[in-house]
C-alpha positions as CSV (number, residue, x, y, z in Angstrom):
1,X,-36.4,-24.7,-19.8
2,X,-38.6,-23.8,-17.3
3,X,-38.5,-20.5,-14.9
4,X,-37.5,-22.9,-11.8
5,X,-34.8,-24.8,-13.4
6,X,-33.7,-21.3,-15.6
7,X,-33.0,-19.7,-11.9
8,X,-31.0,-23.2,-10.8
9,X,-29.0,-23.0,-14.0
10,X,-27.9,-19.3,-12.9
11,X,-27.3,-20.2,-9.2
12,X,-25.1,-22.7,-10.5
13,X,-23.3,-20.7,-12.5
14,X,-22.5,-18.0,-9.9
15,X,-21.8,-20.9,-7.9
16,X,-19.1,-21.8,-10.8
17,X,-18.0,-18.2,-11.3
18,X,-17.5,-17.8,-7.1
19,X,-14.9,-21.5,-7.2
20,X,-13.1,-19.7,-10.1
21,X,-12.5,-16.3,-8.9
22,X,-12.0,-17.4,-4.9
23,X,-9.6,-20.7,-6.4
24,X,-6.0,-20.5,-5.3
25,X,-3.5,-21.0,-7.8
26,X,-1.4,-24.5,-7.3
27,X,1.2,-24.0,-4.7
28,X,4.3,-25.4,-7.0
29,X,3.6,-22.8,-9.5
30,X,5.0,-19.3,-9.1
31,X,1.9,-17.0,-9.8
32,X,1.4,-14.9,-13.2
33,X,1.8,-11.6,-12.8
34,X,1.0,-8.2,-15.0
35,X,2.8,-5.4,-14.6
36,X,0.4,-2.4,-15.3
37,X,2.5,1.0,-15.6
38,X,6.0,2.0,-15.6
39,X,5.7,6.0,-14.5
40,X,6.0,4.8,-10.8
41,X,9.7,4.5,-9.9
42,X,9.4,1.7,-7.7
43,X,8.9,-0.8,-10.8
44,X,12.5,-0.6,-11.2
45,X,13.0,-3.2,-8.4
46,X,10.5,-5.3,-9.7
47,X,11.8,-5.0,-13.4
48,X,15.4,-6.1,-11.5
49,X,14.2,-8.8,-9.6
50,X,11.2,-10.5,-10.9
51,X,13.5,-12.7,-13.3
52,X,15.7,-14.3,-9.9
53,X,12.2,-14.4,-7.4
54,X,10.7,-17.9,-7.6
55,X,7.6,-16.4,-6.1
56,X,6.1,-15.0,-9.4
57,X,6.6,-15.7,-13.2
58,X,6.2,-12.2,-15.2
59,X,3.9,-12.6,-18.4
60,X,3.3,-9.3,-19.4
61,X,3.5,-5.5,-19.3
62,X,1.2,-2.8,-20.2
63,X,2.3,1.1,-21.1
64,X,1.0,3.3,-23.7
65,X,4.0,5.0,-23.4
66,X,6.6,2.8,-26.2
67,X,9.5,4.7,-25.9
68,X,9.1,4.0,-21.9
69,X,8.5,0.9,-22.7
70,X,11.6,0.3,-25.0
71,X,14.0,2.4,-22.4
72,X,13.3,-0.6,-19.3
73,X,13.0,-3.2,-22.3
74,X,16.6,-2.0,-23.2
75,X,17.8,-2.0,-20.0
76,X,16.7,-5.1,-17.8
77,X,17.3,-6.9,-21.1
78,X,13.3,-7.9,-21.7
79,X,11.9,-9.5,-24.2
80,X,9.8,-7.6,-26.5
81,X,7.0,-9.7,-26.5
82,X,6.0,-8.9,-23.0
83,X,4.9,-5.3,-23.7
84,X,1.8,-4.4,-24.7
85,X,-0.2,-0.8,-24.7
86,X,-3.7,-2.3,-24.1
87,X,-4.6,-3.4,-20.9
88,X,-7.6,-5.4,-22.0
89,X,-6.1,-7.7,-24.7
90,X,-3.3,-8.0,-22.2
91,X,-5.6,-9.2,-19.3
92,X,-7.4,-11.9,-22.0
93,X,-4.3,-12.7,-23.6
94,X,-1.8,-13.3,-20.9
95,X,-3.9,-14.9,-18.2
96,X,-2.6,-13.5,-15.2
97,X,-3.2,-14.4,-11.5
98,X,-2.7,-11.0,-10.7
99,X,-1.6,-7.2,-11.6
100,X,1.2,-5.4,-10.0
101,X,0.1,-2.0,-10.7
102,X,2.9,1.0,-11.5
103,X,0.3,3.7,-12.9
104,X,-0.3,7.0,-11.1
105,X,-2.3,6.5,-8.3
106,X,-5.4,8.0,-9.5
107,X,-5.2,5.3,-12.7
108,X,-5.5,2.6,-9.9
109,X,-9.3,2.6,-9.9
110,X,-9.8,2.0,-13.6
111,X,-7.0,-0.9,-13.3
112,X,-8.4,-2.4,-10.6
113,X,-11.8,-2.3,-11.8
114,X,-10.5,-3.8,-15.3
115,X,-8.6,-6.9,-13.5
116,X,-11.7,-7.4,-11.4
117,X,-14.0,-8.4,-14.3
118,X,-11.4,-10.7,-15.0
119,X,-11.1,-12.6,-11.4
120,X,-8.1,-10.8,-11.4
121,X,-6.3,-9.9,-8.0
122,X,-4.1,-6.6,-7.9
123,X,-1.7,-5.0,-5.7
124,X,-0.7,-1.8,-6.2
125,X,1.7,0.6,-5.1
126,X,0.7,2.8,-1.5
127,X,-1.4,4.9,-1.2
128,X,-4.6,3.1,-2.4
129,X,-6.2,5.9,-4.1
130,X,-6.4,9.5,-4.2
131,X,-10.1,10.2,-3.1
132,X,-12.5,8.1,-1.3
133,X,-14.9,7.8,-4.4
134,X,-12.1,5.6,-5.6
135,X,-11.2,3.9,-2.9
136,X,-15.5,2.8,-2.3
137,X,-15.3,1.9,-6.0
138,X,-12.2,0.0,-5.6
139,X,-13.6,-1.9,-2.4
140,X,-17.1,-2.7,-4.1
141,X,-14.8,-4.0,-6.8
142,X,-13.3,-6.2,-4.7
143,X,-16.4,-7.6,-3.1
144,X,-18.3,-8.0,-6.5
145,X,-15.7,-9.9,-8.1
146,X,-14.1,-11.9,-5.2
147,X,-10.5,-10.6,-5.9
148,X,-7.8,-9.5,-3.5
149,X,-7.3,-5.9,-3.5
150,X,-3.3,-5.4,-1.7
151,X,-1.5,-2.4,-1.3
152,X,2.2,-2.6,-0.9
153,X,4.1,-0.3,1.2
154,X,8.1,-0.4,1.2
155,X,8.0,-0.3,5.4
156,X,5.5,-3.5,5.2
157,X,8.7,-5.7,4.8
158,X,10.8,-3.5,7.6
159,X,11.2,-6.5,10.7
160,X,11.2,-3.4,13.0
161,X,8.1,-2.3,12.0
162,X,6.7,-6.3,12.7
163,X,8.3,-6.6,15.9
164,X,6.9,-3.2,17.2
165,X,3.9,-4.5,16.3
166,X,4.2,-7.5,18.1
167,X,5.8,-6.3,21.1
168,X,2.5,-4.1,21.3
169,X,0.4,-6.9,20.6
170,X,2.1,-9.2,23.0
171,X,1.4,-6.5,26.0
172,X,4.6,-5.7,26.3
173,X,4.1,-2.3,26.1
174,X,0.7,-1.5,28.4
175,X,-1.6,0.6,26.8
176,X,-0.6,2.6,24.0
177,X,-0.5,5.9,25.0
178,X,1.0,8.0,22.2
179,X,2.5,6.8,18.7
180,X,5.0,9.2,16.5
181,X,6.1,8.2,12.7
182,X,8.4,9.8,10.8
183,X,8.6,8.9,6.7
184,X,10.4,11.2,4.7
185,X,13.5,11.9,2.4
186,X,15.0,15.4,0.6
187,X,12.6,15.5,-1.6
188,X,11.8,13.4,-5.0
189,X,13.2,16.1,-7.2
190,X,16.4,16.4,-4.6
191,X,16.5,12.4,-4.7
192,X,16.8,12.9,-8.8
193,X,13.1,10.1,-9.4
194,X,12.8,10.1,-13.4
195,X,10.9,12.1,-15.5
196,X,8.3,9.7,-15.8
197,X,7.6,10.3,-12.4
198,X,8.5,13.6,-10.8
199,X,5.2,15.6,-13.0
200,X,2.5,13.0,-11.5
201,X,3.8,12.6,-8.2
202,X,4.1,16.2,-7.8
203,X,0.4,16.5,-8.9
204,X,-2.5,17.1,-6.4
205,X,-4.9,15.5,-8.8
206,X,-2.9,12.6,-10.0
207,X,-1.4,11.8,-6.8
208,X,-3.7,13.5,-4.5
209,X,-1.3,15.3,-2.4
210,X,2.1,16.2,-1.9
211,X,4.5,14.8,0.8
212,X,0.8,14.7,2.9
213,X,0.0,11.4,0.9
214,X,3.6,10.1,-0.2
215,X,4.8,9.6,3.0
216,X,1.8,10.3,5.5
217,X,0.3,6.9,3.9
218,X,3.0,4.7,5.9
219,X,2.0,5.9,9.3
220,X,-1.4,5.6,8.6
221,X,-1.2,2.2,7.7
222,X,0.9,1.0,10.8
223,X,-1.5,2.6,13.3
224,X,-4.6,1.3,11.8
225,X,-2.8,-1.9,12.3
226,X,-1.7,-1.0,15.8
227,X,-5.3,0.1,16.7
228,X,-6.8,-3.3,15.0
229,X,-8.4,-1.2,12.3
230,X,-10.3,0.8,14.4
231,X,-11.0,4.6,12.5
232,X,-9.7,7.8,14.7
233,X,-12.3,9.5,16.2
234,X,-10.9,12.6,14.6
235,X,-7.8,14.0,12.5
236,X,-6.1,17.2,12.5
237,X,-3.3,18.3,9.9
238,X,-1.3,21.1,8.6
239,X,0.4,21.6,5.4
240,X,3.1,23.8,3.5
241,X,5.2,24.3,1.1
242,X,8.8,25.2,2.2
243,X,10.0,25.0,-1.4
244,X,7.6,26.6,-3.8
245,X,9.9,26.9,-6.7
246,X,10.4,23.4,-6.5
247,X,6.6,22.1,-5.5
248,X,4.3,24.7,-6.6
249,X,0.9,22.7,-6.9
250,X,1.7,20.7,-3.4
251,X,2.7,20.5,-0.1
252,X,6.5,19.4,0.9
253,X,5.9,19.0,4.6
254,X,2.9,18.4,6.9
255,X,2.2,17.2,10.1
256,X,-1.4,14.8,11.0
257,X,-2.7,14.2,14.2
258,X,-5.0,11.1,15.0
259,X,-6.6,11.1,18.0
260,X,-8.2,8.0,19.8
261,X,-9.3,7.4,23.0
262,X,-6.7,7.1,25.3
263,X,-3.9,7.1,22.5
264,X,-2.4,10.1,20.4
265,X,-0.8,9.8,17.0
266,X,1.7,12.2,15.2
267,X,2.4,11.5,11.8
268,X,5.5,13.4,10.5
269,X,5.6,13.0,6.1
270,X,7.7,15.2,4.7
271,X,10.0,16.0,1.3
272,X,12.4,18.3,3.8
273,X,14.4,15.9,5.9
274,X,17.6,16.1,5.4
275,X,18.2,12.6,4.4
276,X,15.5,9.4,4.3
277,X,13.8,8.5,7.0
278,X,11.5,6.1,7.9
279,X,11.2,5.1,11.8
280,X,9.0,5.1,14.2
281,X,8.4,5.6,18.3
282,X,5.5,3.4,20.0
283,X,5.4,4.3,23.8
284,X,2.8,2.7,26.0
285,X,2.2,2.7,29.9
286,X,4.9,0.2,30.4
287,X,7.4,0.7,28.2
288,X,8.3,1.8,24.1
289,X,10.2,0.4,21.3
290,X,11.3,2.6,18.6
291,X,12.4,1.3,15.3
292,X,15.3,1.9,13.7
293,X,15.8,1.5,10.0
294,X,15.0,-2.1,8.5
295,X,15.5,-4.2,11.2
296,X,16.8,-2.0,14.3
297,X,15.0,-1.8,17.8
298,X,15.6,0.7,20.8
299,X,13.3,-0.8,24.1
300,X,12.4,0.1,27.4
301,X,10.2,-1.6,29.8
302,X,8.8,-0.6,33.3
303,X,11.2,-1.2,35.8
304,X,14.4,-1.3,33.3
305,X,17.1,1.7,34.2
306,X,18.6,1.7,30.5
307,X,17.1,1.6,26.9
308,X,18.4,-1.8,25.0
309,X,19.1,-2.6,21.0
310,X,18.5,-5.4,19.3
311,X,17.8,-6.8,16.1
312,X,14.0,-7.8,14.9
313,X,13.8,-11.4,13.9
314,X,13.4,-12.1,10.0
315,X,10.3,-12.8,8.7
316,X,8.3,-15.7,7.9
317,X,9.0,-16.7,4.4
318,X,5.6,-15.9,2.8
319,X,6.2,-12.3,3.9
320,X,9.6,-11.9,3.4
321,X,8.7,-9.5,0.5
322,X,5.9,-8.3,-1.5
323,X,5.6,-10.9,-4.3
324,X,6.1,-13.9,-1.6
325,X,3.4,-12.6,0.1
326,X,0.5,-12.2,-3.2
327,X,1.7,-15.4,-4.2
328,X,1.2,-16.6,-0.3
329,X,-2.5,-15.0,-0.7
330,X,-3.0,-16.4,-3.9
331,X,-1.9,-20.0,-2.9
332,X,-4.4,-19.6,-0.1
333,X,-2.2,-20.1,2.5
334,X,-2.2,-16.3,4.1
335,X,-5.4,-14.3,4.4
336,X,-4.8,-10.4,4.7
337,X,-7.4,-9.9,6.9
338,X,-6.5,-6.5,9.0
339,X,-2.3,-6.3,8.1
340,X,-0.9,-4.1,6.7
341,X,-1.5,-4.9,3.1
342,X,-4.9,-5.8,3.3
343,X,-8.1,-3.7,2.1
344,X,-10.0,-3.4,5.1
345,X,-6.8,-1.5,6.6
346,X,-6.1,0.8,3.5
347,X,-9.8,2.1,3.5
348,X,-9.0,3.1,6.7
349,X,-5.8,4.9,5.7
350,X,-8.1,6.6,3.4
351,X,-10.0,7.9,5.6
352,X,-6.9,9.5,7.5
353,X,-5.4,10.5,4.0
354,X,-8.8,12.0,3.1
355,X,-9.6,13.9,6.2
356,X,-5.7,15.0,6.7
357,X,-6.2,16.8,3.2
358,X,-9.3,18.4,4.5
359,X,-8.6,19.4,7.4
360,X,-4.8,21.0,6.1
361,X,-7.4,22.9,3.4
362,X,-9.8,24.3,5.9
363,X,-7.8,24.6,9.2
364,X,-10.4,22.3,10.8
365,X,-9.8,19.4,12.6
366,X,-12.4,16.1,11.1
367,X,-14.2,13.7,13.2
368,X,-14.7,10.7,11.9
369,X,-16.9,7.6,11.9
370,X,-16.5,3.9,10.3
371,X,-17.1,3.6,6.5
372,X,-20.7,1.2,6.3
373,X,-20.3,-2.0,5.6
């Protein structure tokens, strides 16, 4: 073979490689899915409701730990079969269009990176990472491989949250002048999450904050959305810990200010509300909407004497929840391109998540500047 048609043969099989990897799966076929983890409490749901959601067919799960393993298998009535401890065999073995991923959040890396070399797509639980080595690492993953990278956040699926966001798109509300989000519950110990869970979550290393990244994460992501994924020009947070016995290593309660010209953020995250919270206040030079729980609105435009209510309209059925919408991405027929799931947004919400930290460590308030491209 000659050197001419040696380098043809290799462009060809790129060529090959980039159909496979970038080729959506069939659209009357639910989509495979991996679940990687089960020490994040928010598998549970999955766990209950994969088995009744036409969206996605569950064909494996991967934990070292077996007597975790055995506990879920025990109780959502699993087959055996689907468990495995090795995520590589698992990967080659099962064939899955994608990974839902239930690790700790500093494990997402090394799963992501694994899928990857597969053509394997992932979504994982917010935030994306806990330092932005990882998230880079995670994005040059991405880009290497030609894999989706999502990031699912329970307040994604809120229709308040969508119609705030629309009203603001829509003009409805002038120029946004000053955005406030408040995410929070008691606390996880106070909420009684399971043991599998409480140690890494309550980790700085592992998780990469206290209530700082929990909870700070949502409000992050819906203003990068609001500002059309443009980075605050700088961020400014405090941090503390109101219940030391209880959170030793992290903080229970902060408070994270994003500026950008023109517009002022507040992001409220915190394990010391008195009960769960997550809501938030958009106020612009004509008027506000405030959300309120799932799918409640309070309004006010410019020339209205009273605040109305009403109820945000459902939402399209390829984003009803998170596994409609990776099997919507992975049929081709949604592109997360700047929403709230998508990659480009969350290394944005890195940034805030990373700076926040900083700036709560050193009392400084961080400028910041786009990541390069």
């Amino acid at each position: 073979m000659t050197r001419i048609s040696r380098l043809v043969f290799a462009a060809l099989l790129a060529t090959t490689s980039l159909t496979r990897a970038q080729a959506p799966v069939p659209q009357d076929k639910p989509i495979r899915v991996v679940i990687v983890g089960l020490v994040h409490g928010h598998v549970l749901g999955f766990l209950r409701d994969l088995p009744k959601n036409p969206a996605a067919q569950l064909v494996g799960i991967v934990e070292p730990d077996t007597a975790l393993s055995q506990k879920y298998a025990e109780r959502y009535h699993l087959d055996p079969s689907l468990f495995s401890t090795d995520l590589e065999s698992t990967l080659t073995s099962k064939h899955p269009d994608a990974v839902l991923v239930y690790t700790t959040i500093k494990d997402h890396r090394r799963v992501i990176e694994a899928a990857a070399k597969h053509n394997i797509s992932s979504m994982v639980e917010k935030p994306l990472a806990t330092t932005m080595e990882d998230a880079l690492a995670i994005r040059k993953a991405s880009r290497e491989h030609h894999v989706n990278v999502l990031v699912n956040y329970e307040t994604t699926w809120y229709t308040s949250n969508t119609e705030a966001i629309r009203e603001a798109e829509a003009g409805k509300l002038g120029d946004l002048r000053k955005v406030v989000v408040h995410d929070g519950h008691e606390g996880p110990k106070e909420i009684g999450v399971g043991p599998e869970w409480l140690p890494w979550l309550t980790d700085p290393v592992l998780n990469g904050a206290g209530a700082l990244f929990d909870f700070g994460c949502y409000g992050a992501d819906l203003m990068t959305v609001l500002k059309h994924g443009r980075v605050p020009d700088s961020v400014t947070a405090v941090a503390q810990t109101d219940k030391p016995g209880v959170y030793p290593k992290v903080d229970d309660d902060a408070t994270i200010i994003l500026h950008y010209p023109g517009t002022q953020t507040v992001l409220m995250p915190s394990w010391n509300w008195p009960f769960a919270r997550k809501d938030m206040e958009v106020y612009g030079a004509t008027g506000y909407v405030i959300t309120v729980g799932l799918d409640g609105l309070r309004t006010r435009y410019k020339g209205e004497k009273t605040e109305s209510t009403s109820t945000a309209p459902a939402l399209a059925p390829e984003q009803h929840d998170s596994l409609a919408y990776l099997a919507a991405v992975l049929h081709g027929k949604v592109k997360p391109e700047g929403d709230l799931s998508s990659l480009d947004t969350n290394m944005v919400v890195m940034q805030i998540l990373d700076a926040a930290r900083t700036s709560a460590q050193t009392g400084r308030t961080v400028q910041l500047k786009p990541l390069a491209q």
